[in-house]
N, C-alpha and C positions, 0 to 999 in steps of 0.2 A: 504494500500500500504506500502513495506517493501520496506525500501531505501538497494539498491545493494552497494558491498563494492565498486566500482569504482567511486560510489555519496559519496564517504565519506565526511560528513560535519564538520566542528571545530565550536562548542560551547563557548565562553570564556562569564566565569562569574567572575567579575571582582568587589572581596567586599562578604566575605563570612559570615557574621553573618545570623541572618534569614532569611532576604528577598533573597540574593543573595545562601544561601545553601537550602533553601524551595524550589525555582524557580528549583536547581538541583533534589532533590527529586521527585517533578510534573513530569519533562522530562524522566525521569528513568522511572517512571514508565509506560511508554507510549512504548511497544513491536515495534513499527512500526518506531522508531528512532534507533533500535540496533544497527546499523552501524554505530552512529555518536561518536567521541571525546568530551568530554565535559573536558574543562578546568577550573578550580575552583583556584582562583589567592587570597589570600590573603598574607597578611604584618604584622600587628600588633596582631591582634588580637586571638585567639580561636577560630575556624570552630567546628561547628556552633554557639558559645555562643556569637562572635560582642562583641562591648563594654558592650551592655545591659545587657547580664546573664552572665559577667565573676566573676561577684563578689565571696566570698570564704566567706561571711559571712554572716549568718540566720536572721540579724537586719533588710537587704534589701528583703521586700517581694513584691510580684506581686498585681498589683492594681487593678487585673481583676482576679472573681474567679472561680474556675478551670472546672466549665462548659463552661466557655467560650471560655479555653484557647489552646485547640485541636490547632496544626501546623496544621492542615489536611482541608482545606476546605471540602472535601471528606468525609471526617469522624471525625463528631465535637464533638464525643466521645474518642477520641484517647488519649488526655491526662489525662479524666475522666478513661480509662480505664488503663494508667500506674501507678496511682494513689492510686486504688484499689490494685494494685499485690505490690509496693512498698512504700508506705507512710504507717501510723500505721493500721495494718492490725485491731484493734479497734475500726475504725473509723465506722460507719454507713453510708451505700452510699449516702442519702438522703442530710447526713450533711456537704458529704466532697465536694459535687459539689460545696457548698456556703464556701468552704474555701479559704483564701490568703494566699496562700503556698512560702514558700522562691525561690526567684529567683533564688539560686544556685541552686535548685534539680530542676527548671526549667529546667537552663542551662544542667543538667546532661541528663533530657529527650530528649531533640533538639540533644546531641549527639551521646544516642543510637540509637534516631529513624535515622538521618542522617547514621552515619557509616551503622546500617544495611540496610538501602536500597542501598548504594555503594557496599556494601559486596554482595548482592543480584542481582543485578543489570548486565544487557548484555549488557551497556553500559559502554564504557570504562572512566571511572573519573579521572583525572589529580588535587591532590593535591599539589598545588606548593605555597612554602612562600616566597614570594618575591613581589616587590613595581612595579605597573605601572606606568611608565611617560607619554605613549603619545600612541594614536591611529592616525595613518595613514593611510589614506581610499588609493586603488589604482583605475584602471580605471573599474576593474569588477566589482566593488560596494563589494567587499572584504575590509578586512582591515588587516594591519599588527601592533597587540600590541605590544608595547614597554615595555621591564621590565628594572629594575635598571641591571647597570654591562653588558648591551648592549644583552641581550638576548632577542629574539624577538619569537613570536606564529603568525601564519597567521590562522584570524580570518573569518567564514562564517557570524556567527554570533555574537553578543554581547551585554550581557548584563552586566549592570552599576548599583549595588548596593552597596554603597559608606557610606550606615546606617548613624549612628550618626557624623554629622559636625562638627569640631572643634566650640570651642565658640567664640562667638565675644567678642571682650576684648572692656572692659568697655571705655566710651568717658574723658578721664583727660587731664587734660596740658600736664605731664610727660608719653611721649611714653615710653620713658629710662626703665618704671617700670617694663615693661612686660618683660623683660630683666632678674627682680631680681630672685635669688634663693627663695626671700620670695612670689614670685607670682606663684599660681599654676592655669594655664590656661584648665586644662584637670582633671576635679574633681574626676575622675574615678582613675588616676592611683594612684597602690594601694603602691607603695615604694614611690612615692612621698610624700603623706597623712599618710607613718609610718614617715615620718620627721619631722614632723611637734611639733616643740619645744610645749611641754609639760605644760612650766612655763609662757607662754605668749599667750594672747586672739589672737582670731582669728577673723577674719572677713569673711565672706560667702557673696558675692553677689547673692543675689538673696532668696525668701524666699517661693518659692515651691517646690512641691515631691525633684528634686535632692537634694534641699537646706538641706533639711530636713535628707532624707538619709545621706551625709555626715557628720550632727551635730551629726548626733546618733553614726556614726563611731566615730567622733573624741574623744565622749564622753565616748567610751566604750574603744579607749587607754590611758584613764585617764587624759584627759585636766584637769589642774588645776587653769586654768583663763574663763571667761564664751564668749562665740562664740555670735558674733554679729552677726544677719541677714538683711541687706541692701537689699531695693526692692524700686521703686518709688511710691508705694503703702502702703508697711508692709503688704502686705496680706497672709494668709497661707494657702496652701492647704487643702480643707472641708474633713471631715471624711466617709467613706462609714459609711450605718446603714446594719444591719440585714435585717430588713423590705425590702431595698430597693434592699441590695443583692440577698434577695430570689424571687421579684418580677423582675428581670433585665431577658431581653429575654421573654416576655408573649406578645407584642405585642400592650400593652398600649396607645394611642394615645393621647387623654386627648383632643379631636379635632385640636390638631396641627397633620398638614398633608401637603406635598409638598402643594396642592392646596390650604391649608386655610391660612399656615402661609405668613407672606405681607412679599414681597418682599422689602421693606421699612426697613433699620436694626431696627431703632429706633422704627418701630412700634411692629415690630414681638418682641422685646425686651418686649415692655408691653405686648403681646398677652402671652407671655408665663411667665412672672409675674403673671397675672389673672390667670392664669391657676392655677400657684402653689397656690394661696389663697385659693382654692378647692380641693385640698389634703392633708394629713396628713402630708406628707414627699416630702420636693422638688424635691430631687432627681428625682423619680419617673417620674416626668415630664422632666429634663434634661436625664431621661435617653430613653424615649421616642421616641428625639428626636436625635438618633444615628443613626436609619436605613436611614434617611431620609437627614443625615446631609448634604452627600457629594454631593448630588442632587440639595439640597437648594443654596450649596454653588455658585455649580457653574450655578446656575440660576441667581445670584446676578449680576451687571453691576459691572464695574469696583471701580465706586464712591462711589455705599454700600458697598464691599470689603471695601473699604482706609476705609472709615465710623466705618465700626467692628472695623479695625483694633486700631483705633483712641479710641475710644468710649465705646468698648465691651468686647476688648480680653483678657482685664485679669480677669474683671468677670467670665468673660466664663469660663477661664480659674482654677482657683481655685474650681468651681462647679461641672464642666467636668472630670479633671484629678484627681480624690482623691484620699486619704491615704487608707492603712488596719489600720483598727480600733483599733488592737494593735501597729503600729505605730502614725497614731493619739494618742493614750493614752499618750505614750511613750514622742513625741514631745511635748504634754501639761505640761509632769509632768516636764521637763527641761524649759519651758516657767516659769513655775508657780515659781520656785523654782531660777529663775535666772541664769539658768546656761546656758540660751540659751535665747538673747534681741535682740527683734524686732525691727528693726528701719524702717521708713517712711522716705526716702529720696531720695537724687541724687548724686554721686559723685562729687564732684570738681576735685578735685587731687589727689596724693599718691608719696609720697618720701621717700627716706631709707635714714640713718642714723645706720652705722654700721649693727645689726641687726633687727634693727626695720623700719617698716612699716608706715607713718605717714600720714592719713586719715584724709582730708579736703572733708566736705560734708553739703549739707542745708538739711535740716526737710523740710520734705513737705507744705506746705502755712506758712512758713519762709524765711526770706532772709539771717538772719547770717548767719556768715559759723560756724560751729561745728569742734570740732578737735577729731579724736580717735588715739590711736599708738598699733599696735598688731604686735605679729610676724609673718603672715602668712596672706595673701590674696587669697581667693580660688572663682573660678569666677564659677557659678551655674546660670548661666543666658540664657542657653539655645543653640542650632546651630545657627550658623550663616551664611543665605541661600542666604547673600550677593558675586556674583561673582567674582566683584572684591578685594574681600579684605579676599578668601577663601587661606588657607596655603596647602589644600591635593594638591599635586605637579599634580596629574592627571589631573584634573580639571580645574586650572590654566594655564596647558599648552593647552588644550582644548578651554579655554576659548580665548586665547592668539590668537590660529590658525584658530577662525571660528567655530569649530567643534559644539559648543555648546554659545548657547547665552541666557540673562533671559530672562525670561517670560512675561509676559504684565504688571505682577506687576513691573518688574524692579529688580526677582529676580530669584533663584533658576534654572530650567534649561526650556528654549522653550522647548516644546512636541505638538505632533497632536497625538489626541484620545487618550491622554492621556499620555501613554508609551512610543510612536517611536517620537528621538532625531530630532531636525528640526537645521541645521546650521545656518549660518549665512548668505549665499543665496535665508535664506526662505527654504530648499529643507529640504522633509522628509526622513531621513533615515529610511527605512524601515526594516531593520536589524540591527537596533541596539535600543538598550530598555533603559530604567530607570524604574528604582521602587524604593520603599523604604521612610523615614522621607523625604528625599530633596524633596518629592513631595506634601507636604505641602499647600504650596502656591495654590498648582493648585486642591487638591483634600481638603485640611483643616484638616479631619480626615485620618489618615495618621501613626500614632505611637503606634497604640494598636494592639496585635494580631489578633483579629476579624477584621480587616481590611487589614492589611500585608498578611495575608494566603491566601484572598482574592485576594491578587495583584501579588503575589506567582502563583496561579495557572491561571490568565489570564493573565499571559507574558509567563507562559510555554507553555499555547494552543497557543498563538500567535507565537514562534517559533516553535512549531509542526506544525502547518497549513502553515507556510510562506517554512518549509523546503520541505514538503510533496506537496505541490502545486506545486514550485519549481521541484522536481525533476516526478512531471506527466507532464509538458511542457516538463523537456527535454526528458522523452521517449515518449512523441508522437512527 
């Protein structure tokens, strides 16, 4: 069924990095929506590169290798095959599907493939740079988006991919800090991070994959004092192997399976210990355990949830999210050499004093307090999928009016079936979606392309179905 121009429907996607410009690609390609508007709404960032592939420099590579790494659910060949016509035409196919290629030529692929499917495309695509504040539902279950500067879109549809959350700033006495020029809350942006005084150490909270990206930046504009990394562990993210890249995707089980692993966090934690004592390479066995992640997860009760979180997740974490092996190398040989000190601890505080920084903090199973002073605090600790205390203006004001409420965890956004936004009436909006990192909470694995492209193309089917259904009522 082809929707007639007098059904004409408004699309608005709202957050264009991946998930929000992938979700446009899906729709496109769908002949039986030609009649609809799609509006593609971003602010800050590069459509389609998001915060994640805007980077401009080759130190930041991709952590998933390029077999994996197809936008296309459809065709999970697509980036193995731009790969081939552009990366070193030297390369032997066998060996480049197992490579960690830099995230900017990532980035470069996300924006041929996008532009040519808009270019291609009988649908008509609305790129507009500009911030939204607020959705207003009216009585026809329609909605009217709000932009900054009072410009407004009347919406059929909408989807919400909002990608990477500001970070949570760390817990200190001194709010005041977050204030300073010497704190940088957004580890991505890249004038902020050319600022960053030269002749004075740094401090990094936090001491996985971003952590680590950023030491390498800072180190390659020639820091001359050595970058500290704060975590309440000290843990660094594990290095991918060979072995275990060329074995990733074979379907391996190693007898963990929805049914066998215990619903018990703490026991399925040993069950997949034992496992690893039975192979060569851990990995192998954590990587096993990806198809079946999000299944697992949400079979879990509320109280093994809190339990992971308590208990697991930063193991998990470190094992789960690895480096490319040339940057694992890279991060060791600054470890080794001092120029980059791990620390195990917790903040206290942070006070400035003209240009500097001054760093109250305990050692992990310590009670002194320790003192450091650097010019520069840069927070690498991750989104922060708390709602009340999120700064994106959209969301806030959402969160403000009902629109959107947390989740059972007490975080990120209600959803039913996953995608469609539930308010604060309990009521499901049926047209309107989320996708994207903010879905965490509810789904776990959540941040890696093999699962985004995935959520890409079943929010697309799901406004293709919901408009096409829609518009067979109204002609009968």
């Amino acid at each position: 069924m082809k929707i007639e121009n007098h059904q004409l429907k408004n699309i608005v996607i709202i957050g264009c990095g991946f998930s929000g410009a992938l979700t446009c690609v899906n729709l496109i390609k769908n002949q039986q929506l030609s009649n609809c508007n799609i509006y593609l709404i971003e602010k800050k960032n590069e459509i389609p590169k998001g915060l994640a592939y805007s980077t401009d420099t080759n130190l930041h590579l991709l952590n998933v290798p390029v077999k994996n790494m197809s936008a296309l659910e459809a065709d999970q060949n697509d980036f193995l095959e731009y790969c081939r016509l552009k990366w070193d035409k030297k390369c032997n196919i066998d060996e480049l599907k197992n490579y960690y290629l830099p995230r900017a030529f990532y980035g470069d692929y996300l924006k041929e493939l996008v532009n040519e499917s808009i270019k291609n495309s009988q649908i008509k695509v609305n790129l507009i740079k500009n911030e939204v504040l607020n959705i207003i539902p009216d009585l026809q279950n329609n909605y009217k988006v709000i932009l900054a500067k009072g410009d407004t879109i009347n919406a059929n549809y909408i989807v919400m991919a909002p990608g990477n959350l500001d970070y949570g700033n760390p817990h200190i006495t001194n709010k005041d800090f977050f204030n300073s020029p010497l704190y940088v809350q957004n580890p991505w942006d890249k004038a902020r991070l050319a600022k960053v005084n030269k002749n004075e150490a740094v401090l990094i909270i936090g001491t996985a994959q971003t952590a680590i990206d950023i030491a390498l930046v800072l180190n390659d504009q020639g820091l001359k004092q050595p970058i500290y990394m704060m975590s309440r562990h000290g843990l660094v993210s594990q290095p991918h192997t060979q072995e275990a890249t060329q074995a990733m995707g074979t379907g391996q089980s190693f007898g963990l399976t929805l049914d066998t692993l215990s619903k018990n966090i703490l026991t399925a934690l040993k069950q997949v210990r034992s496992a690893i004592t039975k192979v060569k390479d851990w990995r192998l066995v954590i990587d096993s355990l990806r198809p079946i992640t999000q299944a697992y997860w949400a079979s879990l009760t509320l109280t093994e949830k809190h339990r992971f979180t308590r208990h697991v997740q930063v193991i998990w974490d470190i094992h789960r999210h690895r480096l490319a092996m040339v940057v694992a190398r890279d991060i060791d040989k600054l470890i080794k050499n001092q120029s980059v000190k791990i620390l195990a601890g917790r903040l206290v505080n942070i006070t400035q004093t003209n240009n500097l920084a001054h760093i109250q903090y305990k050692l992990r199973h310590h009670d002194s307090i320790e003192e450091l002073t650097v010019g520069t605090v840069i927070n690498c600790t991750g989104p922060n999928f708390n709602l009340n205390s999120l700064t994106n203006p959209l969301l806030k004001n959402l969160s403000k009016d009902g629109f959107i409420v947390p989740n059972e965890l007490g975080v990120s956004i209600k959803t039913d079936n996953i995608y469609n936004v539930v308010n604060s009436k309990n009521e499901v909006l049926k047209n309107v979606f989320v996708l994207g990192p903010i879905l965490k909470p509810q789904l776990f694995e959540t941040v890696a392309i093999p699962e985004l492209r995935k959520q890409t193309q079943i929010v697309a089917n799901k406004v293709k179905d919901l408009i096409l259904e829609e518009v067979k009522i109204t002609a009968n």
